[in-house]
C-alpha positions in Angstrom: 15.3 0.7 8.1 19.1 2.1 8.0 20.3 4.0 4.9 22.5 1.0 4.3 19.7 -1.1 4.1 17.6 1.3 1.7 21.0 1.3 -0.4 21.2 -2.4 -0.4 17.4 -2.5 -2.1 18.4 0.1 -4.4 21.2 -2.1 -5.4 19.1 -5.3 -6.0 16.3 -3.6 -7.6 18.8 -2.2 -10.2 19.9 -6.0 -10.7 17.0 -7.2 -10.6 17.5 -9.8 -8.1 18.3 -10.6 -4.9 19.9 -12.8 -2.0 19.0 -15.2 0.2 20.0 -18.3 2.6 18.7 -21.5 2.8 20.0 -23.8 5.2 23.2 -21.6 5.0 22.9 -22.4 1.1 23.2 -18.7 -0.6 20.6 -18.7 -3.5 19.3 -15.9 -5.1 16.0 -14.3 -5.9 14.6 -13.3 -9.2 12.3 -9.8 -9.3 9.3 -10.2 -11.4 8.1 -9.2 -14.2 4.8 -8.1 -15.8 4.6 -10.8 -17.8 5.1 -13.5 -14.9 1.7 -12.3 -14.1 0.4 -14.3 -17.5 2.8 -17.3 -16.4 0.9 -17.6 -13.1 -2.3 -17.0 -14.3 -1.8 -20.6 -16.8 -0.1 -22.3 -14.6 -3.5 -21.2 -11.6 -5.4 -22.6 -14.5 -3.8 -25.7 -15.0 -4.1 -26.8 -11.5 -8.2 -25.0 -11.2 -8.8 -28.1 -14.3 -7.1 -30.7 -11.9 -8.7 -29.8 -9.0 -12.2 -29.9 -11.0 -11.2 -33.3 -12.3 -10.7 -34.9 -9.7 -14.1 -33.8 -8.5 -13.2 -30.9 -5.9 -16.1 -28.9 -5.3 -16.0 -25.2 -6.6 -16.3 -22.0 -4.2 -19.7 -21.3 -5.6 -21.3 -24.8 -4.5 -19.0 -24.6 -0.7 -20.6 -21.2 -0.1 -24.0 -21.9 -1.0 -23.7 -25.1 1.4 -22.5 -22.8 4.1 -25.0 -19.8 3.3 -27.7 -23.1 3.8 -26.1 -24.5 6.9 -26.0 -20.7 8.5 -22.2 -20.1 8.5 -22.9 -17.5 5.7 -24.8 -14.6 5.8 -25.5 -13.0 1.9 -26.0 -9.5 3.6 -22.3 -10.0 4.9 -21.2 -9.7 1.1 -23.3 -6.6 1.0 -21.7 -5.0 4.0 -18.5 -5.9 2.6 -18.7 -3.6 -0.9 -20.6 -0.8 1.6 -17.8 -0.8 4.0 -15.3 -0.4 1.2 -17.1 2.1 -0.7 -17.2 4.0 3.0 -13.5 3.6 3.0 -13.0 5.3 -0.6 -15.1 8.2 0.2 -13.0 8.8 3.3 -9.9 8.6 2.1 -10.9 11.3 -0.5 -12.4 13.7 2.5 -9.0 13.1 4.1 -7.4 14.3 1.0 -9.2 17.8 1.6 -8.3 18.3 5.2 -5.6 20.3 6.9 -5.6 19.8 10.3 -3.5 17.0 11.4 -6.0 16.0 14.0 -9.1 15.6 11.8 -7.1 13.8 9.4 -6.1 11.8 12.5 -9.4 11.2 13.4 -10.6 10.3 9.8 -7.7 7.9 9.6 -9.3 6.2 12.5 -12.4 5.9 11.1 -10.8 4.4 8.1 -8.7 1.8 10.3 -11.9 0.5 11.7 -13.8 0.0 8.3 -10.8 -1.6 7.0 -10.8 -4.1 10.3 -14.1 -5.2 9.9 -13.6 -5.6 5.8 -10.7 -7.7 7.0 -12.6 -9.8 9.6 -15.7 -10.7 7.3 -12.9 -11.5 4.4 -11.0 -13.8 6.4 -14.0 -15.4 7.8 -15.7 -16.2 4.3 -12.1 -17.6 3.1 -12.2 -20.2 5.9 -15.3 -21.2 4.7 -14.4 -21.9 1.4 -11.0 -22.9 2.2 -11.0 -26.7 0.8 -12.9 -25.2 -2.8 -11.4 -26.2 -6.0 -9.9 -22.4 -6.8 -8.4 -22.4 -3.2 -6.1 -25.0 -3.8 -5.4 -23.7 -7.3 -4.4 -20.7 -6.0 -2.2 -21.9 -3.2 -0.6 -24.4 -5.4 0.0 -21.7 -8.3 1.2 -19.7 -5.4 3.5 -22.8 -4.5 4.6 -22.8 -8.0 5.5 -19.0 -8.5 7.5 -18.8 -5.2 9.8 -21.9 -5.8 10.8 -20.7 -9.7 11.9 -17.6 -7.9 14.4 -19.1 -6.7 17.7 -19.9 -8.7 21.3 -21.4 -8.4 23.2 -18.3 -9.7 23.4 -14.8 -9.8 22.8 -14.6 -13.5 19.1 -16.4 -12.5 20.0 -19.0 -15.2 19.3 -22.5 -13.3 17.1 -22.8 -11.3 17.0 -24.3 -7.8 15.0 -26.9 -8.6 13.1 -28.2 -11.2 9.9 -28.1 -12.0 9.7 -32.1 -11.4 11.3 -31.6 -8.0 8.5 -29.2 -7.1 6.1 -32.0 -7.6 8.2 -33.6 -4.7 9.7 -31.0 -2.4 9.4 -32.1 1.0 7.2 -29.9 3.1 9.7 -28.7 5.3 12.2 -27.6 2.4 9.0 -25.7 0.7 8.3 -24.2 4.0 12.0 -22.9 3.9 11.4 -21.3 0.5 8.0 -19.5 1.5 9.8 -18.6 5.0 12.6 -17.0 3.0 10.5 -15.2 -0.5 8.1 -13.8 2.5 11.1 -12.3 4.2 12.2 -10.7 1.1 9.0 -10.0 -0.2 8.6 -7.7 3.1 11.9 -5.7 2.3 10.5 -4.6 -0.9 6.9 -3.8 0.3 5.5 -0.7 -1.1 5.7 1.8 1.3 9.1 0.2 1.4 9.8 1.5 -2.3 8.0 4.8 -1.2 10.7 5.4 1.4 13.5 4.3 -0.6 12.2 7.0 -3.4 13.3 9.2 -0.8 16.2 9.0 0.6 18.7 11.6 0.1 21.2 8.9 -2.2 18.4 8.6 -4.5 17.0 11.8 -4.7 20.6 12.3 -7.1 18.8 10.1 -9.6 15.5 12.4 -10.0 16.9 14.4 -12.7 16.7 11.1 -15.1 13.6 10.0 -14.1 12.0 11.4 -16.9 12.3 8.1 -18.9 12.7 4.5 -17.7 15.5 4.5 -20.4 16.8 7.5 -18.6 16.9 5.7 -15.4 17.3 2.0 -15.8 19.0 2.1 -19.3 16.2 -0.1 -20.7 12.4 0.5 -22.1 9.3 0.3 -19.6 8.5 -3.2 -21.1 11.4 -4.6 -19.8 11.6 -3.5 -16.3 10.6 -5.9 -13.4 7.9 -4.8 -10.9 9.9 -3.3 -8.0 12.1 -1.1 -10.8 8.9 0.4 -12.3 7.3 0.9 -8.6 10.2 2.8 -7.8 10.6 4.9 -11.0 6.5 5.8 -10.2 7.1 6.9 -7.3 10.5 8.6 -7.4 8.4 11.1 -10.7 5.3 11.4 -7.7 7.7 12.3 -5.2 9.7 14.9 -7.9 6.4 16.6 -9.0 5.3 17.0 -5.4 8.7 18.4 -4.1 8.9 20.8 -7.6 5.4 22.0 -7.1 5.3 22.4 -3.4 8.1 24.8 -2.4 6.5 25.3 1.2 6.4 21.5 2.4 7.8 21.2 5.8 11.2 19.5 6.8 9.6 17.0 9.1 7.3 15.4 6.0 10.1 15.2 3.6 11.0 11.1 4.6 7.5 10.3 4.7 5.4 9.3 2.1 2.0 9.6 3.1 2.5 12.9 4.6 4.0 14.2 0.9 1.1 12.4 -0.7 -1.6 13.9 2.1 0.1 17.6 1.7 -0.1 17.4 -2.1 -3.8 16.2 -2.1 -4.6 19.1 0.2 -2.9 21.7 -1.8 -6.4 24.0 -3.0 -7.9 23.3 0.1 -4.7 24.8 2.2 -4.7 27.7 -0.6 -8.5 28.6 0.2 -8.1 28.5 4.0 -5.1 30.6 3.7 -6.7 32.9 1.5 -9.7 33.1 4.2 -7.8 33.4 7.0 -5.5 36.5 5.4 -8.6 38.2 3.9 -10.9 38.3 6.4 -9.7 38.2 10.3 -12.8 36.4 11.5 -12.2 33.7 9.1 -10.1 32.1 12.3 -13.3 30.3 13.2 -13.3 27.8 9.9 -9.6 26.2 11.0 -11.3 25.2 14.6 -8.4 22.6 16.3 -5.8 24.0 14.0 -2.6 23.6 16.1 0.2 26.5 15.1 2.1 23.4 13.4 -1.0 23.4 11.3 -0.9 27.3 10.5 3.2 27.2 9.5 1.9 24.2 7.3 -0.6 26.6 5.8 1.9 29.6 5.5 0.3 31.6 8.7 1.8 33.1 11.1 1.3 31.7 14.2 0.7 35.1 15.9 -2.6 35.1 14.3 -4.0 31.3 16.0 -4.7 33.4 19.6 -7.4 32.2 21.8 -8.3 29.1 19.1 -11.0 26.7 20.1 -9.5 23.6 20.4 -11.0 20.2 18.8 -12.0 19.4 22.2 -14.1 22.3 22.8 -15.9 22.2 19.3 -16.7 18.4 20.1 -18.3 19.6 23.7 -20.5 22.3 21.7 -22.1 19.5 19.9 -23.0 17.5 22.3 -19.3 15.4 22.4 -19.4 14.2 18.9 -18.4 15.5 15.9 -19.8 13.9 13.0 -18.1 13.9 9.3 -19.9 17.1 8.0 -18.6 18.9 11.3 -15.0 18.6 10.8 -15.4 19.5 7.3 -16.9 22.7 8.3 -14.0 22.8 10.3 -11.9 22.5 7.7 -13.6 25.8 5.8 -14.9 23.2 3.2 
């Protein structure tokens, strides 16, 4: 995304709204708030009791058909919560690592769980697609998309409706979705992360303390993009003011911040191994020199490392999670 663009968000999230085209109609956008959350959640509910009137089945009766038909394996539910407890604990051994390449590796590992979460999700949600809380929630959905949307800047009449929902032709709610997905996107979080910082904003860290500081109004009023950004723009300001050795090449990317923040007492203990004892060299196997500037050693000390590849052939061509963490001096 080009600064331009990260300034444009900056713009709308401080307005709290945003711009759009239908049709080559220019409408505008409202940001949420937390309390829309409460709106949606009666409005889900009003359309769960119709469904249930009119005698839609609920998820709990569709998946016990399916789990008796065979479509359905319990067990998968089980594999599910074990493949995202996996996930947790491997994000937090990631958080202790320092070399770039195990972190690489353990990203993988993550990637993969995370995949085949996603696969036995989506395949349980076609099951129980046609349930009673399915079409609550895509109708709710529906709902909270189209009163987004509003004739003027100052969001003060809406597009349509809400008895013109009840009839919008598909195509023209289509439109809608097409274009709230599109804006949606822009204002993603890692989207916010990024915008947090650029060098524009990074003027504004000094009146992050408060949300009156930043935004001129209290926290309770903010929408959900403002109070994302005003997170993460204090996150990014601790991290910069209490790391004074971060390197250039992390400083427009948010993960790598977060990652070299996480890692901060495990970096300190390597270095302190590595300058107090010269055969400590061994416990940073695979360390590249990037990684020993990133831990404040001089490369002039990384002579005749093993590489990654050469501690993987010792063991047989694997190295299993409790291997790189030795690695790692942990």
């Amino acid at each position: 995304m080009e600064p331009s663009e990260y300034k444009r968000n900056f713009v709308e999230i401080i307005d709290g709204c945003s711009t759009a085209f239908i049709k080559h109609k220019r409408v505008f956008i409202q940001h949420k708030k937390i309390a829309d959350v409460v709106d949606y959640d009666l409005i889900y509910q009003n359309f769960l009791d119709y469904a249930k009137g009119r005698g839609m089945p609920s998820e709990e009766d569709i998946l016990q058909e399916q789990i008796e038909g065979g479509f359905w394996d319990p067990e998968d539910d089980s594999k599910i919560e074990e493949r995202e407890a996996f996930v947790e604990n491997l994000k937090l051994t990631k958080s202790e690592m320092i070399i770039e390449e195990v972190r690489k590796n353990i990203q993988n590992q993550i990637d993969d769980a995370l995949s085949e979460i996603n696969f036995l999700k989506n395949k349980k949600e076609n099951l129980i697609s046609s349930c009673a809380e399915r079409y609550a929630t895509n109708r709710a959905n529906d709902y909270y998309i189209v009163r987004s949307f509003f004739k003027d800047v100052k969001q003060k009449d809406y597009l349509y409706t809400e008895e013109q929902f009840e009839y919008l032709e598909h195509e023209e709610l289509t439109d809608l979705i097409s274009a709230y997905n599109k804006f949606n996107e822009r204002f993603s979080d890692i989207s916010i992360q990024k915008l947090a910082l650029q060098d524009f904003l990074k003027t504004y860290y000094s009146f992050s303390e408060t949300s009156t500081d930043f935004y001129g109004k209290p926290a309770v009023d903010l929408t959900n993009f403002q109070l994302h950004l005003l997170i993460y723009v204090k996150i990014f300001k601790n991290i910069f003011e209490s790391n004074k050795d971060i390197p250039e090449r992390m400083h427009k990317d948010p993960q790598a911040l977060m990652d070299f923040a996480e890692g901060k007492r495990t970096r300190e203990r390597v270095q302190s191994k590595i300058k107090n004892n010269s055969n400590a060299i061994s416990t940073v196997v695979g360390a590249t020199k990037e990684d020993y500037k990133d831990m404040g050693v001089e490369p002039a000390q990384t002579t005749n490392q093993k590489t990654m590849h050469d501690a993987a052939k010792a063991k047989g061509g694997r190295l299993s999670m409790k291997d790189l963490m030795a690695l790692n001096g942990l």
